[in-house]
N, C-alpha and C positions, 0 to 999 in steps of 0.2 A: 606871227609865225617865227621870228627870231629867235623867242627867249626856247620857243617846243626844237630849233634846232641844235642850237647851242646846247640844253641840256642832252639830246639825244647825240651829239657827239661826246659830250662828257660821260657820257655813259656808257657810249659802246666803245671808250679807248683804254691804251692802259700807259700805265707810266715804264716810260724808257728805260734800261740801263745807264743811256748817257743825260747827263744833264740837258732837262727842256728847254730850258729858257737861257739864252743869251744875251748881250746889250743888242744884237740884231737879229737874233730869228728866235723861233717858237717851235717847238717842237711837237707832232701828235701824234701819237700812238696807236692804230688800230692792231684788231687782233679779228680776223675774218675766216669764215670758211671760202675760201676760192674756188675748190673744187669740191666733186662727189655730188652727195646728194642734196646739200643744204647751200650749193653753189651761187644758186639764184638769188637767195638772202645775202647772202656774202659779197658777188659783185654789186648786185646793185648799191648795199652800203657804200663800198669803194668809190663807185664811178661817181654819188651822192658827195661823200666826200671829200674827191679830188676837182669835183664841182666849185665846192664850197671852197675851198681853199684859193683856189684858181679866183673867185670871185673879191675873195676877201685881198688877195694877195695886190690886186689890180687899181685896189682903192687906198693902197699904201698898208695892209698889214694891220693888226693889233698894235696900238701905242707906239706905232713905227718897227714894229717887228714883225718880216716877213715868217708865214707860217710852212712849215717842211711835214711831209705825212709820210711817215712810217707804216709798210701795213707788213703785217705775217701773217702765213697761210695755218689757219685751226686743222686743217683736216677732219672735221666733224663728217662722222658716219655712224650711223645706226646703231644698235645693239647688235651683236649675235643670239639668234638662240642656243642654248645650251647641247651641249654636242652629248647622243645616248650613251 
C-alpha cells in the first residue's frame, strides 16, 4: 500500500513557489477543493494527507527531513449553463 500512496500524493500535489527541499525539512504542495461542491473530495484528501505527514513526521521524516503540507483552496464549481 505505500508505493499506491506515495504516488497518489505525487500526483495530487504541486511544486511550491518557494524552494521544497531543505537540509531539514520537505516541502508538499497540495492544491484542493475545500469548499463548494467538490468539498468532500477535497477534505478528505487533506485530512488523508495531513494524516500522512503526521505519521511520517513521527518516525523521523524522509532522510531526516521533517515534512511541511501546503494546501490551497481550488474552488472547483460546476459549469454554468449558458445564459439566453
Amino acid at each position: 500500500m505505500r508505493p499506491i500512496l506515495v504516488s497518489f500524493v505525487l500526483c495530487s500535489t504541486l511544486v511550491a513557489a518557494e524552494p521544497g527541499l531543505s537540509p531539514t525539512e520537505l516541502l508538499i504542495g497540495q492544491a484542493a477543493a475545500l469548499s463548494g461542491p467538490a468539498s468532500g473530495l477535497g477534505l478528505g484528501m487533506n485530512l488523508g494527507l495531513k494524516a500522512w505527514v503526521a505519521q511520517v513526521n513521527a518516525k523521523g521524516g524522509i532522510h531526516g527531513r521533517t515534512l511541511r503540507l501546503t494546501t490551497v483552496m481550488t474552488r472547483k464549481r460546476p459549469p454554468r449553463p449558458p445564459r439566453p
